[in-house]
C-alpha positions in Angstrom: 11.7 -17.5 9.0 9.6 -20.2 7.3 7.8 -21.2 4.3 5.6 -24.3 3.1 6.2 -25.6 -0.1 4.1 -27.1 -2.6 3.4 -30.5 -2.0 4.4 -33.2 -4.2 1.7 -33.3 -6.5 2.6 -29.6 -7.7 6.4 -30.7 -7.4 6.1 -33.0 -9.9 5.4 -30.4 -12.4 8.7 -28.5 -11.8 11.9 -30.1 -13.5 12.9 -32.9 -11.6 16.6 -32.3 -10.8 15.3 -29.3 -8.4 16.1 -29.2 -5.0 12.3 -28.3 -4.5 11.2 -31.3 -5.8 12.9 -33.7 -3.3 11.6 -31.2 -1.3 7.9 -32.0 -2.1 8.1 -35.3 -1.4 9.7 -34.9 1.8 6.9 -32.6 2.8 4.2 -35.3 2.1 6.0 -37.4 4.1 7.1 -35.5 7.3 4.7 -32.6 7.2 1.8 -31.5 6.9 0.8 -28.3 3.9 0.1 -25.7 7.3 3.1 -26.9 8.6 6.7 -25.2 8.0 10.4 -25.7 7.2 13.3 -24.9 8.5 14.9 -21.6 7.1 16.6 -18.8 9.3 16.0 -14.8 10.1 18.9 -15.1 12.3 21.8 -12.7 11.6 24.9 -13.7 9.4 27.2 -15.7 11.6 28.7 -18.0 8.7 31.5 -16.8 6.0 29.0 -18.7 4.0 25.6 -17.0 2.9 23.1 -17.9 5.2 19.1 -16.7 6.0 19.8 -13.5 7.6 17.3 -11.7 9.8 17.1 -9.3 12.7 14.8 -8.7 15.7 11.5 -6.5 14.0 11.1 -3.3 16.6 9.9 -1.4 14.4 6.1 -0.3 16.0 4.4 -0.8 13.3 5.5 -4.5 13.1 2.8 -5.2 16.0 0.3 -5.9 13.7 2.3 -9.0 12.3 1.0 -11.9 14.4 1.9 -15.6 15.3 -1.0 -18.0 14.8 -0.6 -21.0 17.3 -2.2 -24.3 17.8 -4.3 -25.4 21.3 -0.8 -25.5 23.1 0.1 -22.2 22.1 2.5 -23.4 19.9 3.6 -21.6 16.4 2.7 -23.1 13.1 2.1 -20.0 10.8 2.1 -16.2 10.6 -0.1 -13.4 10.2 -1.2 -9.8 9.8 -4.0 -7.9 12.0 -5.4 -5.8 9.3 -8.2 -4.4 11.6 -11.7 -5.1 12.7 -11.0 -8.4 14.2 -9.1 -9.8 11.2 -6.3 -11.4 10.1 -5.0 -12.0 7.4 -2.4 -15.2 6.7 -2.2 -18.0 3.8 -4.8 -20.9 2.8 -2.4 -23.5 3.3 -2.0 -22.8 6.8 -5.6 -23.4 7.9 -6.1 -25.8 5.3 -7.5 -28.4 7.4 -6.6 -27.1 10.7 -8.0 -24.6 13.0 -5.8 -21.7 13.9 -6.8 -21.5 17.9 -4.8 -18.6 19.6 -3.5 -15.7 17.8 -0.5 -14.2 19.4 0.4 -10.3 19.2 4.1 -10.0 20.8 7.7 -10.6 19.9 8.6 -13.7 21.8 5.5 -16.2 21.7 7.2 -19.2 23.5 8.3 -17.1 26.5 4.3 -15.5 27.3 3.4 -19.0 26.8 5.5 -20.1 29.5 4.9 -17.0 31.7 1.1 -17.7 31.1 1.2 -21.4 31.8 2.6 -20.0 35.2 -0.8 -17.8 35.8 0.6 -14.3 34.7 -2.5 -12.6 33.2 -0.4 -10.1 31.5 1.1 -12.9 29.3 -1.9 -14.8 28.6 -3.0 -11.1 27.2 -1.1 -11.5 24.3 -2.7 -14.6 23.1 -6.6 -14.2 21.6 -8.4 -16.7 20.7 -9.9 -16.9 16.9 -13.6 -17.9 15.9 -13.8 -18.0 12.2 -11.7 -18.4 9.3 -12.1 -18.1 5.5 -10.1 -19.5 2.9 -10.3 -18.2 -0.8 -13.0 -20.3 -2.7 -10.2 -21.1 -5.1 -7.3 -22.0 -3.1 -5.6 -24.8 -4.8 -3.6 -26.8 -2.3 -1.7 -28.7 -5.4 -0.6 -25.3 -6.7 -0.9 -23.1 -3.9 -2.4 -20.7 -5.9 -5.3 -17.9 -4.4 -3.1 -18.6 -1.4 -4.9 -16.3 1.4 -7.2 -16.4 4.0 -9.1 -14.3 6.6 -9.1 -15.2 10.4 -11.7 -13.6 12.6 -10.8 -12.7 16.5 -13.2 -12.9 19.3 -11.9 -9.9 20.3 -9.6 -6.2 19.1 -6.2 -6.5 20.2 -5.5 -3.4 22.0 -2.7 -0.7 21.6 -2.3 -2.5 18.5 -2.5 -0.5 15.0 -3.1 -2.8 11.7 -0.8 -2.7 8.7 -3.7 -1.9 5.8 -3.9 -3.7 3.1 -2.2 -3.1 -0.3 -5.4 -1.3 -2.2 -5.8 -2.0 -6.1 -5.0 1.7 -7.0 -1.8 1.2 -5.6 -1.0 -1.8 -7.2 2.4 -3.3 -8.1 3.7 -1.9 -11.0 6.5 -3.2 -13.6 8.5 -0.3 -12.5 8.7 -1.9 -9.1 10.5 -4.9 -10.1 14.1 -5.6 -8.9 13.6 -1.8 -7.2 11.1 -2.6 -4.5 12.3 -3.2 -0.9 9.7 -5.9 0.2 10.3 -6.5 4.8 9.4 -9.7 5.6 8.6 -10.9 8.8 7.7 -13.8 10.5 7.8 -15.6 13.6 9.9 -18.2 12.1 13.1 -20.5 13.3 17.0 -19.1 12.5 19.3 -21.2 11.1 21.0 -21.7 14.2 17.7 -22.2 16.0 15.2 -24.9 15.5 13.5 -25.9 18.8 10.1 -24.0 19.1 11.1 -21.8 22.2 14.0 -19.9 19.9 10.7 -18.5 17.9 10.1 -14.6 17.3 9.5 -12.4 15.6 11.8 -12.0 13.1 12.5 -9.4 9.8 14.5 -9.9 6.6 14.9 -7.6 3.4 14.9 -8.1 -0.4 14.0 -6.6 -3.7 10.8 -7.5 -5.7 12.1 -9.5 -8.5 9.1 -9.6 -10.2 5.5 -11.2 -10.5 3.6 -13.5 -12.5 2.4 -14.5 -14.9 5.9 -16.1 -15.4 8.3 -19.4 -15.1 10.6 -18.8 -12.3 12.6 -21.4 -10.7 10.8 -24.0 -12.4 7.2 -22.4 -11.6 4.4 -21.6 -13.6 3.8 -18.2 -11.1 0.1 -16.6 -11.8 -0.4 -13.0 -12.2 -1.6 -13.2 -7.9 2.0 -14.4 -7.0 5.1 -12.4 -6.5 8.1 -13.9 -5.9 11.9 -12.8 -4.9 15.4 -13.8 -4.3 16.4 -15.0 -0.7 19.9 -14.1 -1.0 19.9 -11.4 1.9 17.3 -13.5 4.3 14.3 -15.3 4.0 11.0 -16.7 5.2 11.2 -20.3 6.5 10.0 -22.5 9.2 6.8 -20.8 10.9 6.6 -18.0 8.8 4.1 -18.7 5.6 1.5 -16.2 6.1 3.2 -13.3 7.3 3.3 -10.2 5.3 5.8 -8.9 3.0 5.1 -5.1 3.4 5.9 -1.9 1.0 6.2 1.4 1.8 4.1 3.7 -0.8 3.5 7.4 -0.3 4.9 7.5 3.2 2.8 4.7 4.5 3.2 0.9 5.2 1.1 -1.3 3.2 0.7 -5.3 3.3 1.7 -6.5 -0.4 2.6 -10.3 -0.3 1.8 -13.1 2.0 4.6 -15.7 2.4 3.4 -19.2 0.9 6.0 -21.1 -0.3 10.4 -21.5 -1.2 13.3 -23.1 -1.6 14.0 -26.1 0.6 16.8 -24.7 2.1 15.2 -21.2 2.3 18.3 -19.5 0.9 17.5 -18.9 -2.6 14.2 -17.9 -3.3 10.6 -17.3 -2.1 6.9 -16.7 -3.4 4.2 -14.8 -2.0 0.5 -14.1 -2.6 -0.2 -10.9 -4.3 -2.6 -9.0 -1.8 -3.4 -6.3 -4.5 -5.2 -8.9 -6.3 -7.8 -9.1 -3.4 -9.2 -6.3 -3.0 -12.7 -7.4 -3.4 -12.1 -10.4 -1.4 -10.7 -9.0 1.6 -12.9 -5.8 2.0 -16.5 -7.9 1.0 -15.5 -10.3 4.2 -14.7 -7.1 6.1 -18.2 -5.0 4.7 -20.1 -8.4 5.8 -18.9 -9.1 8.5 -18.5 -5.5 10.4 -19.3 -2.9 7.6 -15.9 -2.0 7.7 -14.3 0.4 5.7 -10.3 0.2 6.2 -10.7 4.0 5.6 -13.4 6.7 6.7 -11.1 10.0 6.3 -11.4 12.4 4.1 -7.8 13.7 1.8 -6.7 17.1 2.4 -6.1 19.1 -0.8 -4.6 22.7 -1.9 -3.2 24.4 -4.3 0.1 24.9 -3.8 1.2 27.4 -6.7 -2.0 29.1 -6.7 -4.1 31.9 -4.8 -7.7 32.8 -5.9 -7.9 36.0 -7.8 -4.6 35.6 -8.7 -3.2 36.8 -12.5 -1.9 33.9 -14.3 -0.3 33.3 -17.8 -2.2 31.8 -20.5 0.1 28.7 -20.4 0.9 27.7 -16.8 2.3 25.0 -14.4 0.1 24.2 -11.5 1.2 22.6 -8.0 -1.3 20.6 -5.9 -0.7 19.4 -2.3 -2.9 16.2 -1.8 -2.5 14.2 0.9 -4.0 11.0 3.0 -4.1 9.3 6.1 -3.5 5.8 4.1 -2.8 7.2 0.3 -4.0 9.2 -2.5 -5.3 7.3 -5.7 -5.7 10.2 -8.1 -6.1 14.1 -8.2 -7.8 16.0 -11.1 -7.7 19.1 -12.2 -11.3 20.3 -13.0 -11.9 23.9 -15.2 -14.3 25.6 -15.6 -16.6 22.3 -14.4 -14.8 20.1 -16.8 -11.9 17.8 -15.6 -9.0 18.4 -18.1 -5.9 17.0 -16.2 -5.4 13.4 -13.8 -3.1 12.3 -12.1 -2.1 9.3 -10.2 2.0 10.1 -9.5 3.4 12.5 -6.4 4.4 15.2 -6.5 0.8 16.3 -8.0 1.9 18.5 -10.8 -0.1 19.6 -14.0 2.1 21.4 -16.8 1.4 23.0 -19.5 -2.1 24.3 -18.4 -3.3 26.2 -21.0 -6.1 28.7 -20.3 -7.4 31.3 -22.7 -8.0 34.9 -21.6 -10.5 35.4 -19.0 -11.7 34.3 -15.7 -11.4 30.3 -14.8 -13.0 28.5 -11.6 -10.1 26.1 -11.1 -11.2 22.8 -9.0 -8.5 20.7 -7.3 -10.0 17.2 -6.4 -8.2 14.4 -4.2 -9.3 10.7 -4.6 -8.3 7.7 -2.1 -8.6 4.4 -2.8 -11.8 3.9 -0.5 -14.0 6.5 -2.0 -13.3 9.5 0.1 -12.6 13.2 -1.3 -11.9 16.3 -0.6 -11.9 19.3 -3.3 -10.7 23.1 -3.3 -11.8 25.4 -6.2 -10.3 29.3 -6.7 -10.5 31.5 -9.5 -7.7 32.7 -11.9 -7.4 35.2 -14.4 -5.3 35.2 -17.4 -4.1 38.5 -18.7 -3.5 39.3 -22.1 -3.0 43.0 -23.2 -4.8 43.3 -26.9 -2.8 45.4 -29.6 -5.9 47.2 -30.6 -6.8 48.2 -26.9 -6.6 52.3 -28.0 -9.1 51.5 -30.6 -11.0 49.8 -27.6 -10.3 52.1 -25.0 -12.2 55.0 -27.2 -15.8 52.5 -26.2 -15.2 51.1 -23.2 -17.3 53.7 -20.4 -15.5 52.7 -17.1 -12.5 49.9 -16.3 -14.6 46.9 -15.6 -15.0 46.6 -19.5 -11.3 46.6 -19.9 -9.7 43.6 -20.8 -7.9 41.8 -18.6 -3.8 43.0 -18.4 -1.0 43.3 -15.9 -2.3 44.9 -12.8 0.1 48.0 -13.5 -1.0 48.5 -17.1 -4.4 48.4 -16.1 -4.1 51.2 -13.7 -2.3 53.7 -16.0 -5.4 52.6 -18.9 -7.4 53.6 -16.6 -5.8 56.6 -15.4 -6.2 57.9 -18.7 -9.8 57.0 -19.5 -10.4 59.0 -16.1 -8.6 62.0 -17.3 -9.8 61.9 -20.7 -13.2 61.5 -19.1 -12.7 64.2 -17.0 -11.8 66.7 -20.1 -15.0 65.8 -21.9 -17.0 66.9 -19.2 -15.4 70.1 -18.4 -15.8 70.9 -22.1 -19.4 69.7 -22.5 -19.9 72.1 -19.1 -18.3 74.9 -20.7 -20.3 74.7 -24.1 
């Protein structure tokens, strides 16, 4: 897999006994900032630790594309997001135009079947017609490293990985925990002329994210960056996702700009959570696109309407999403008193005072949608004084509220007693 690195200007800045610094200077000599070095996704075949990587089947992978130049050849990666975009990094299109995107596994063999006139081949490639860079890429520090590509056309049978939305944003807790795949359609190790590339997937943990100094870098707080030790982007790959799983779905967090010379050590990525506003304002323009429509589904789970409850209680909600919840509150009596933003949904320690209580359950995604269920509870409380209270109370609605069973014997008496009065006020 592959990775640009900063040029030389921004090498400078690191300590000067790095391997990434010799690096830089190579780059401004042999290549150009949207081009890529060599690193592997090929599987270990040396004693030795090498870039590992395996063939990405996984279905969901489709939406991770390889962005070619006028010969259909690879120079970056990408990630179909929907509506006709992609998404990729700055510093590939930084002065060059992406021409074909490619949606497939092997790019260099459609090329060559399509060359031959195979219109099922020349499917796979679709041409782009606009492209955005941040308005604050820096090429010297490859910071605000992302971009948007715009296709002429949808790919079909393809579904896109979403977007990393803020209210699901990386947290500290993620760090050295989070499994981050990354794919690309970079070169292997062993591999290095451009018909060995694919599409190709490596694993590693989240180290971290900026702001920090790692490896030398001053990282901003819209970088993340990882060890390489188990596989790696390289060659071919900057611009192609690093994706995260988060409440049962797959989201795009990072977006592979730069590494390690040898591509063995260490990688950075742009932080896509930082975005948000960037990505969805080109997709609102452009198509008023939403990357979600669809309403949550919510229930109670512990509860029933009408149902007896104590006056200190533990309540279940069931919220889910077609992309992910962002928070669910707990609304009583018309007054939110409990929020949420962790599964499983769970409010403790409810406390409710005697009475009736409209309990509303309210779901929140991270695009604005919502869904809401409300019931009523009843807590019971049996009052020491109820004789003295039984004595003026005419029929059981005034009683107060108690087990269902002690409420039926109270008002099996009051009936009887009620019964005796009036046979005595009839008999005089």
């Amino acid at each position: 897999m592959a990775c640009c690195l900063l040029d030389s200007l921004y090498m400078a800045q690191s300590l000067s006994n790095r391997t990434s610094v010799a690096f830089g200077l190579l780059l401004i000599l042999t290549h150009a900032c949207g081009q890529e070095l060599p690193i592997s996704t090929d599987t270990f075949t040396h004693k030795d630790p090498q870039i590992g990587g395996q063939a990405s089947t996984e279905k969901y992978l489709d939406a991770v594309v390889a962005i070619t130049d006028e010969n259909m050849q690879v120079f970056c990666s990408g990630t179909y997001i929907g509506a006709k975009t992609v998404l990729t990094a700055a510093h590939c299109l930084n002065g060059s135009d992406a021409v074909k995107i490619y949606f497939g596994v092997k790019p260099s063999l459609d090329q060559e079947k399509c060359s031959q006139g195979i219109a099922d081949a020349c499917n796979h490639f679709i041409s782009s017609s606009y492209k955005v860079l941040h308005p604050k890429f820096d090429p010297k520090k490859l910071s605000n490293d992302i971009a948007l590509l715009e296709l002429v056309s949808e790919p079909q049978g393809v579904k896109p990985i979403p977007y990393l939305p803020t209210f699901l944003a990386l947290k500290d807790q993620d760090k050295q925990l989070l499994p981050l795949e990354l794919t690309g359609f970079g070169l292997t190790e062993n591999q290095t002329s451009a018909p060995q590339f694919m599409r190709l997937s490596s694993y590693n943990l989240l180290e971290g994210f900026g702001p920090t100094t790692f490896e030398g870098f001053l990282l901003e707080s819209n970088q993340i960056y990882y060890y390489q030790k188990n596989g790696g982007p390289c060659q071919g790959d900057s611009g192609g996702p690093a994706v995260i799983e988060r409440q049962g779905m797959h989201f795009l967090a990072g977006i592979t700009s730069f590494g390690d010379i040898t591509c063995k050590n260490y990688g950075i990525s742009t932080r896509v959570d930082q975005y948000g506003d960037f990505i969805s304002d080109f997709l609102a323009r452009n198509y008023g696109y939403s990357p979600d429509t669809e309403n949550p589904q919510i229930v109670f789970a512990s509860l029933i309407d009408r149902q007896i409850v104590e006056s200190s209680s533990t309540i279940i909600i069931d919220a889910k999403d077609n992309l992910a919840i962002e928070r669910v509150l707990l609304i009583i009596d018309h007054k939110t008193t409990h929020e949420t933003t962790e599964e499983p949904f769970v409010f403790e320690n409810v406390t409710l005072a005697p009475g009736y209580h409209d309990l509303t359950a309210l779901a929140v995604d991270g695009y604005g949608n919502t869904s809401a269920e409300t019931l009523t509870v009843a807590v019971a409380k049996l009052e020491t004084n109820l004789p003295t209270k039984i004595r003026s109370i005419d029929n059981c609605a005034q009683l107060p509220l108690a087990s269902p069973m002690i409420m039926f014997m109270i008002c099996f008496v009051m009936l009887l007693q009620k019964c005796f009065r009036n046979r005595k006020t009839a008999g005089g």
